[in-house]
N, C-alpha and C positions, 0 to 999 in steps of 0.2 A: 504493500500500500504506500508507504514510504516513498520507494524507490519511481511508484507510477505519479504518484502527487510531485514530487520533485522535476521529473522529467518533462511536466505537461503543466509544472507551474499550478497544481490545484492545492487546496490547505484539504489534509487528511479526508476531514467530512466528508467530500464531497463526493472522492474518490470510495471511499468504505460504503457510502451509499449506493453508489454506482455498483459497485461488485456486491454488495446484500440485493439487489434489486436486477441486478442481469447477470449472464454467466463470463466468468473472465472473457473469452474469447468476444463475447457482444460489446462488454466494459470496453474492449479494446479499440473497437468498432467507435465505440461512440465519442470515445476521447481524442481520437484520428476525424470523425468529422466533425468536431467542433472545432478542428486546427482551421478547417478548410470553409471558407465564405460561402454561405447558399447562394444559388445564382440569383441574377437580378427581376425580376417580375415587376409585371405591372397590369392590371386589371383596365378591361376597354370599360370607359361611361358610356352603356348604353343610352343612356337619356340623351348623349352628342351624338354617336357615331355608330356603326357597326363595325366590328372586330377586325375584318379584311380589308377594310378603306382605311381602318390606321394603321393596319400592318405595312399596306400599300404605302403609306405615307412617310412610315417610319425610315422602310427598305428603303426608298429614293434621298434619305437625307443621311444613307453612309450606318443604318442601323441593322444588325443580324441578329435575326429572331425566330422564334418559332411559336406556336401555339403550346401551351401549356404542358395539354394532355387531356384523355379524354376526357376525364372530369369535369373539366371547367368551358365553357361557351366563349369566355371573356378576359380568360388570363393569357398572355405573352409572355413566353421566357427569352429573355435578354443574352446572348452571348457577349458581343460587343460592339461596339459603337463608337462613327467617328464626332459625334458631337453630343454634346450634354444632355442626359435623357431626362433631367430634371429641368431643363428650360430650352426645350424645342416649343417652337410654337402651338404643335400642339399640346402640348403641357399648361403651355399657360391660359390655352382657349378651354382647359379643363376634358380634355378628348381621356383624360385615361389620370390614373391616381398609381403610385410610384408605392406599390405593395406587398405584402410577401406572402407567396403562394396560402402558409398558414393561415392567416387571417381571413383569406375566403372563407374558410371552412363553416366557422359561427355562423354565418351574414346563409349560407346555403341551407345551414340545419334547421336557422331560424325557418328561411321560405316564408317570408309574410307575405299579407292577402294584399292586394286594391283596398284603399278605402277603410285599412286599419288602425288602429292608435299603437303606437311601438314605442318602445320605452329605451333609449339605450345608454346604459349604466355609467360606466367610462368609457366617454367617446374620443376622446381627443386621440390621436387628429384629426381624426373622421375617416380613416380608410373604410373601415365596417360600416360608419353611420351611413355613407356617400354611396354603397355599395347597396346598402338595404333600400336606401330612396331610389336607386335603378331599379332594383327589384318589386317595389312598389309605385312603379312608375310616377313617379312625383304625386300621387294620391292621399290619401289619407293624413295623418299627421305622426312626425319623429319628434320625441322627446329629446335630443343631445346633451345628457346631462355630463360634465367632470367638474369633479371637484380640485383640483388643484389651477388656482386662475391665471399660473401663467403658461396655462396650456390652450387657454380658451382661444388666444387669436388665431393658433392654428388650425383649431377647430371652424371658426369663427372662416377663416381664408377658404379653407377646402370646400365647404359648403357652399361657397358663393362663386368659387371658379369650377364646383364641378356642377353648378347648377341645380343646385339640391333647393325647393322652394315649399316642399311640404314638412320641412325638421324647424326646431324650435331648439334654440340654445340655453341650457340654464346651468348652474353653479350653486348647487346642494352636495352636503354629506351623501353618500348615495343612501343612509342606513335610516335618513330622514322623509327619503321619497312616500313612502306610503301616505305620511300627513298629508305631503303636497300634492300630491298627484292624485292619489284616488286612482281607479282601476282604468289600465289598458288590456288591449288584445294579445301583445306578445312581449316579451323583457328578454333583453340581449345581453349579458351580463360576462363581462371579457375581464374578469377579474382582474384585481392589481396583484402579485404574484413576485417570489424568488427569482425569474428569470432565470432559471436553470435549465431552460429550453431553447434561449439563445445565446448560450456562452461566445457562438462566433460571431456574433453580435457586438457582444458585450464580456470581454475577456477578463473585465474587474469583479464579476461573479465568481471565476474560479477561486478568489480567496477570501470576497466581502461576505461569504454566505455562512451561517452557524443554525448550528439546529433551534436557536430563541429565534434567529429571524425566521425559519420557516413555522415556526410555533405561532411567531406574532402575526404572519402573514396568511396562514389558517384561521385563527380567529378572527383575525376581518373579514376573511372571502365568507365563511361561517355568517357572520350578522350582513352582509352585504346579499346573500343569498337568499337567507328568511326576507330582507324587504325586498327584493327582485321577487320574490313569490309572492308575497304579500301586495304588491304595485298588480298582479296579473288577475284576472277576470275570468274565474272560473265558469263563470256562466256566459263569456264571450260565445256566441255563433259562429264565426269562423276560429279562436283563436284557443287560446288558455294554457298557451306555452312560453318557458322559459329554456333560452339554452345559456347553459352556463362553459366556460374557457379559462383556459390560462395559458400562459407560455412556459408552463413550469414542466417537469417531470415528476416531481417529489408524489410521492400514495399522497401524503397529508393535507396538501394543497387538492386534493384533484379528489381520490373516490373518498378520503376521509370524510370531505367537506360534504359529500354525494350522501353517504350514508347520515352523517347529522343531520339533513333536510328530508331524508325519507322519514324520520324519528318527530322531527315537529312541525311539518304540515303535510297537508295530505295532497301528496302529490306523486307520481310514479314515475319511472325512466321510459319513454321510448326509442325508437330507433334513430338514430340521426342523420337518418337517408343520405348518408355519405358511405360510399360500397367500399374505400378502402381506409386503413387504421388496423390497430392492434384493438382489441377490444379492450376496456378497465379492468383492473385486476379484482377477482372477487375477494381472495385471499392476498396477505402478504406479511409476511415475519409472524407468523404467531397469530393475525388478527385476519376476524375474517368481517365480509362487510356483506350487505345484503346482496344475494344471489341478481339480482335486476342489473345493478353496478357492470355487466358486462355487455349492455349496450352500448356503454360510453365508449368514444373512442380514444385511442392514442398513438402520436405521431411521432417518431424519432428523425432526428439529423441522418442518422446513418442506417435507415430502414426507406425511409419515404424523400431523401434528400431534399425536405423541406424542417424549417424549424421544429423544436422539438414544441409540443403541444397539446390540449386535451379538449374535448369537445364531448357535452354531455348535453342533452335535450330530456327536459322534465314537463309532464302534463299535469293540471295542477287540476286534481280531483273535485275540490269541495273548497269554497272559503272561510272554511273553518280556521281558524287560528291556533288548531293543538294536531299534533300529530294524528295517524290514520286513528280509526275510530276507538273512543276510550281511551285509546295513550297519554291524553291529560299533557301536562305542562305546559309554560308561556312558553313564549318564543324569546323570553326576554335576556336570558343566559349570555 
């Protein structure tokens, strides 16, 4: 452990989790593609363009690309490029949002209707929120809520240059939403999180991370989740789902958080119509979580050569305020 933490620059932790959580030879995998930069993506705004007319656009200004995969209708993978892919003109006419293959993934499981009220939790910079207003054709109404304000102008920017004119900007606690808001159709909730999903991202994770911060960073996803369930409309007509994410790997962040929400409201896992991922783990080290917990998905650097990831889609039963029936307790924990 020593010897692999020293060599790859990680403080012990992170590494012993790695190897409690995958087999040495996976460990090895995944510590080799967090050396190596995910390629570069970028999502077409449908509400501007169609897919092939910016590919067309891009290719004539010196850009090599390709179509994602089949997954996606809308994603571009970038190889390389003779001019700035973040200030081509069409960048700045809003033709496309500079995003990373992962982050589709929520904004897809979501799948909101026309004509719905959508909730999304931490939005900044709006790649997800910009992406759900395509997919809801500029209809209905987006909540954009983040609480940290000096994220809001980005938010604030994306919105306006990708033409987004049915989202609503605000700057609450997210854990206060329920007061404010009262019930939507669906809550998009892309948790704030360890970031141990994009180490090649963010290579000051390999030694900023301690198992208090993924404790402290559980307990918020934990009460940020109960009011993302709580903000959602169990008796919505089209809606009455939450999908919940993170950019983390950690069980505690991701199926732990899964299992406390099956416990205090009444809500259940289903599928996240996304056909590839590793499923959530039902078991791990000794602990086991509720058998449902393996709809969720999960996404590794060195499995899906996209960020590391989790995506879990929850139907939210009943607006009850205590776990499934008789289980009693607040939510206030």
């Amino acid at each position: 452990v020593a010897d692999l933490a020293t060599y790859y620059g990680y403080n012990t932790f992170l590494v012993q989790y790695f190897l409690d959580t995958f087999s040495v030879a996976e460990t090895m995998e995944l510590l080799e593609a967090n050396e190596t930069q995910r390629p570069v993506t970028l999502r077409t705004n449908s509400l501007k363009c169609r897919r092939r007319e910016l590919a067309a656009a891009l290719i004539n200004r010196g850009v090599n690309l390709d179509p994602i995969g089949k997954w996606s209708k809308v994603g571009l993978l970038v190889y390389d490029s003779r001019v700035p892919i973040g200030a081509t003109p069409e960048y700045m006419a809003g033709q496309y949002m500079l995003q990373s293959a992962s982050s589709f993934l929520p904004c897809m499981a979501l799948a909101p209707q026309d004509g719905e009220r959508v909730l999304d939790m931490a939005a900044a910079p709006g790649g997800k929120t910009t992406y759900v207003a395509a997919l809801m054709r500029n209809t209905g109404m987006i909540f954009a809520n983040e609480f940290q304000k000096k994220r809001l102008s980005s938010l604030v920017a994306n919105l306006q240059r990708m033409g987004c004119t049915n989202a609503t900007v605000c700057n609450y606690d997210g854990r206060q939403l329920p007061k404010v808001l009262g019930h939507v159709d669906r809550v998009l909730l892309d948790a704030p999180c360890s970031g141990t999903g994009v180490i090649a991202k963010d290579s000051s994770v390999k030694v900023s991370k301690s198992e208090a911060d993924v404790a402290k960073c559980s307990h918020l996803q934990k009460e940020l989740l109960v009011a993302a369930v709580d903000c959602c409309d169990a008796g919505s007509k089209t809606g009455g789902y939450v999908v919940y994410s993170t950019c983390s790997i950690m069980v505690e962040e991701n199926e732990a958080v899964l299992d406390y929400i099956l416990k205090k409201r009444d809500v259940k896992l289903v599928s996240t119509g996304l056909d590839f991922g590793r499923p959530g783990f039902v078991s791990y080290r000794g602990r086991n979580f509720h058998p449902s917990i393996d709809k969720a998905r999960r996404f590794y650097p060195h499995v899906h050569n996209m960020d590391g990831f989790f995506v879990a889609k929850l139907k939210k039963m009943s607006n009850r305020t205590s776990g499934p029936a008789g289980a009693g307790g607040s939510g206030n924990d």
